[in-house]
N, C-alpha and C positions, 0 to 999 in steps of 0.2 A: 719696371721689373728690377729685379734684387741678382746680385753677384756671388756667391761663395769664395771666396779670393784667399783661401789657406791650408795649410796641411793639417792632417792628424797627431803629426809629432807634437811632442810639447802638449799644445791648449788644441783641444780639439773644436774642428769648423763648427761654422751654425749653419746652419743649411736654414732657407729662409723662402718664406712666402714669394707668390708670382700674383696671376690675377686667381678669384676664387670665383669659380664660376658655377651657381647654382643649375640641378635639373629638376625641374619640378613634378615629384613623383607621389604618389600614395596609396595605399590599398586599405580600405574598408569594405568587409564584406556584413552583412548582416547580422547584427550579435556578435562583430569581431570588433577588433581593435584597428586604430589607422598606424599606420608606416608611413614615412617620405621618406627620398632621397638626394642627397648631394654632392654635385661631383667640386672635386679641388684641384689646384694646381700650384705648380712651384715651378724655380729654377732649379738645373740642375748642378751641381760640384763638382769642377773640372780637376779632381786628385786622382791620382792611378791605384791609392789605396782604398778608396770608397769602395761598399759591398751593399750599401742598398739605404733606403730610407724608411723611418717609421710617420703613422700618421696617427698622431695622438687629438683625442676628445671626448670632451664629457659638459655638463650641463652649467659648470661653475669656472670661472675666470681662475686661469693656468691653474686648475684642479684637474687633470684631464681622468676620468675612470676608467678608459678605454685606451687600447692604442694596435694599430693591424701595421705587420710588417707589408708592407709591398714591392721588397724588392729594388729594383731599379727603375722601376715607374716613379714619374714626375706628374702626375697624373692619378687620381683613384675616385671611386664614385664607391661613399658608404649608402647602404641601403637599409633599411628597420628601424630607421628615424622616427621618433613620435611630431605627428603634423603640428606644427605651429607651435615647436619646443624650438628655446633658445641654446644654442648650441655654440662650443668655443674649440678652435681647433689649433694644433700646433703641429709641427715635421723636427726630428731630427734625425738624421745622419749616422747611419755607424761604417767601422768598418771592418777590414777582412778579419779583424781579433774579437769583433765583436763590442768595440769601446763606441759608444755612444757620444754624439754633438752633445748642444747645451740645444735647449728648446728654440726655434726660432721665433720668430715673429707672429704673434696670436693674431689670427681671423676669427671674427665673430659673424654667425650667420643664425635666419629663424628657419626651421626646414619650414618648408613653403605646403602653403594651403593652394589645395584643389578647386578646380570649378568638376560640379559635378554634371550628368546630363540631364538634362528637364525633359521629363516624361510628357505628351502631349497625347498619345492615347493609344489603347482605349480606356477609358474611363465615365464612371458612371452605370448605368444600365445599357446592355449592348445585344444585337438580335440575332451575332452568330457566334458559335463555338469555335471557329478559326477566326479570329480578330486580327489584324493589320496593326503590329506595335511599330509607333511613330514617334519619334522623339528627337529633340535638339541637339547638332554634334556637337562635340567637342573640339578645338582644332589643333591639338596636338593626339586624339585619338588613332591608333592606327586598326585595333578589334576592337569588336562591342558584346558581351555576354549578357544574352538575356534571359532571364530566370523567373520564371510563373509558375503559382502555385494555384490551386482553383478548389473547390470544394467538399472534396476528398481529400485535400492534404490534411497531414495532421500537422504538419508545423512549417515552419520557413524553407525548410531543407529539405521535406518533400517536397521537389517541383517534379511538376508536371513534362515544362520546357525549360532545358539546360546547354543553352546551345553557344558559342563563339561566331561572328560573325566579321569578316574583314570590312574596314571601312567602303571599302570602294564596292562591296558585295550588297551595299545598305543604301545606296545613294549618296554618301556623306565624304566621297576620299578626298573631298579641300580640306575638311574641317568646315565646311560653312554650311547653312541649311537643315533640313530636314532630313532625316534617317529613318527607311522603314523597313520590315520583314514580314512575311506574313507565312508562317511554320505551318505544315498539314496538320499538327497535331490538335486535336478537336479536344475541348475541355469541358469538364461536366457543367451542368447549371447550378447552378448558386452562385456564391461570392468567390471571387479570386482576388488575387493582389499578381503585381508584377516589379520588376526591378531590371536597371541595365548596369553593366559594370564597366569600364575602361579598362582597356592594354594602351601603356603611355610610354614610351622609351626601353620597352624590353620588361615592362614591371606592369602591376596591377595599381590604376588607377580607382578612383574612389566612385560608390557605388551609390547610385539617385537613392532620393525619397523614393518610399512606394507609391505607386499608384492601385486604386482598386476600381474592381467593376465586379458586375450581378450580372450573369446569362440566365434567362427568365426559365 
């Protein structure tokens, strides 16, 4: 860990990296786009004129496009990250006049890719309108949204079943195992498709392949 050891007077502090500690987040919804997220940290600046720090980044080495005041947090977690973009981050310091440090010490990080949940059924040709959706946990999930469409929809986003489900409601709250539900909601015959999504640290994890089946 890193020290701040100086005033505003004169040459102003650099306020400097700690440990950077990823959380691995992301949201894909179907015909959307993926997000991650990242949490950071620093040491703090022991000056009586410090009024808070910035947390600058962007995609190119100390080019930063971005930058979010946060105050007096030592601490922040950005979120709407593109999954599996390389990403370069800095902090600096200002204070009560509003005079800004010099950049500190650049962290490089990639926001982090997801495991998504593997759909195990049902799938295929199936002999009832309420089917038992089973699927792989995730182990950092804590809800599971599952979303079915069946043979009257007209598109993705008419579903049928639209429902949130808490891990532990599903069979799955280690993270380990199998997860299932099985909804009253009776779906027409024909073809359907289904999909599950993750709730992962407060954010929208990323959402399975589909699966499809035929109710004869």
């Amino acid at each position: 860990m890193f020290s701040g050891n100086c005033t505003f007077a004169g040459q102003l502090c650099r306020a400097v990296f700690g440990a950077c500690v990823l959380t691995m987040l992301c949201s894909l919804a179907p015909a959307l786009s993926n997000a991650a997220q990242v949490t950071l940290s620093w040491d703090p600046i022991a000056e009586p004129d410090l009024a808070g720090y910035k947390l600058h980044y962007g995609i190119s080495s100390r080019s930063y496009e971005f930058s979010v005041d946060v105050g007096n947090a030592t601490s922040y977690t950005l979120s709407g990250l593109l999954e599996g973009q390389i990403y370069y981050f800095a902090v600096t310091a200002y204070d009560r006049s509003q005079h800004d440090s010099v950049f500190s010490n650049e962290v490089m990080s990639t926001a982090p890719l997801l495991s998504e949940a593997t759909l195990v059924a049902p799938s295929g040709t199936i002999n009832t309108a309420t089917p038992t959706y089973t699927w792989n946990a995730v182990s950092a999930a804590t809800w599971y949204q599952l979303w079915v469409t069946d043979s009257t929809s007209t598109n993705i986003h008419d579903t049928k079943i639209r429902e949130w489900y808490q891990a532990t409601d599903v069979g799955c709250g280690n993270g380990m195992g199998l997860c299932s539900v099985r909804p009253v909601t009776a779906l027409a015959s024909g073809a359907g498709q289904w999909w599950i999504q993750t709730w992962i640290n407060n954010d929208f994890g990323p959402w399975s392949s589909a699966s499809n089946f035929t109710i004869p």
